[in-house]
C-alpha positions in Angstrom: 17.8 -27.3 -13.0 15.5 -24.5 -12.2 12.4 -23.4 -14.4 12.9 -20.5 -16.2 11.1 -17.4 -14.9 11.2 -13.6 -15.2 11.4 -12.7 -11.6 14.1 -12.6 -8.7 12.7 -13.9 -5.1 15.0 -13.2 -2.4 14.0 -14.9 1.0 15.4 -13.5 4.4 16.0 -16.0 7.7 13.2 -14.5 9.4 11.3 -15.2 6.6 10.3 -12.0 4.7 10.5 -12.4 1.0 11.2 -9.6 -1.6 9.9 -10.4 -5.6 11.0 -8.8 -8.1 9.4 -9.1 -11.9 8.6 -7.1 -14.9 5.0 -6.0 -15.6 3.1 -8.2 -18.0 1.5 -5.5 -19.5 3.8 -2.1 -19.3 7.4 -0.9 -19.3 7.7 -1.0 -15.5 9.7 -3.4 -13.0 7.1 -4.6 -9.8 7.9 -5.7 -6.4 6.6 -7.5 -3.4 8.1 -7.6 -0.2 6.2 -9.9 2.0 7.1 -9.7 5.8 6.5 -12.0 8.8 5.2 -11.6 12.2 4.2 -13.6 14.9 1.0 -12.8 17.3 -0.1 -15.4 19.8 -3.3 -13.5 21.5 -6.0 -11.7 19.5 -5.2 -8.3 20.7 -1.0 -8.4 19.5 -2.7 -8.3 16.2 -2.9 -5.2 15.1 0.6 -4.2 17.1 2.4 -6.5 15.2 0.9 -5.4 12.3 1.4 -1.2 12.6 5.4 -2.7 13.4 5.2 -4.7 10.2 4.1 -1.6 7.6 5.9 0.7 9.6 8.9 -1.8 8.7 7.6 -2.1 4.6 7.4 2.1 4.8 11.0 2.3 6.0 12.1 -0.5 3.3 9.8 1.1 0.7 11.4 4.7 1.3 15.5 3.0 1.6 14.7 1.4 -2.2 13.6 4.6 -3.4 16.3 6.2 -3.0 18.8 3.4 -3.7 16.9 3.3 -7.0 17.2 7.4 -7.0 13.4 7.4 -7.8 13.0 9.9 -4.1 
């Protein structure tokens, strides 16, 4: 019953979403990770926003080297 697509999504309960596709246009697999975070005043902004790419870096760095590409 789903539509057919060339891409996994893989949502998390906090709500951070990892996408995984092919490239349209080269031999190459691309992925998104979104991640979500929660400020209430103006100045938790950017906070929560270093803790969030610190967070992506750490993830970036763990699938390199699960994928052996580090």
């Amino acid at each position: 019953g789903l539509p057919k697509a060339n891409l996994l999504a893989f949502q998390s309960e906090d709500g951070a979403r990892l996408t995984v596709r092919p490239s349209g246009t080269e031999p190459k697999i691309k992925f998104y990770l979104e991640l979500v975070g929660r400020a209430t005043k103006r100045e938790d902004v950017d906070p929560a926003r270093a803790r969030l790419e610190g967070i992506g870096k750490g993830l970036k760095t763990a699938l390199m080297k699960e994928l052996k590409l580090a």
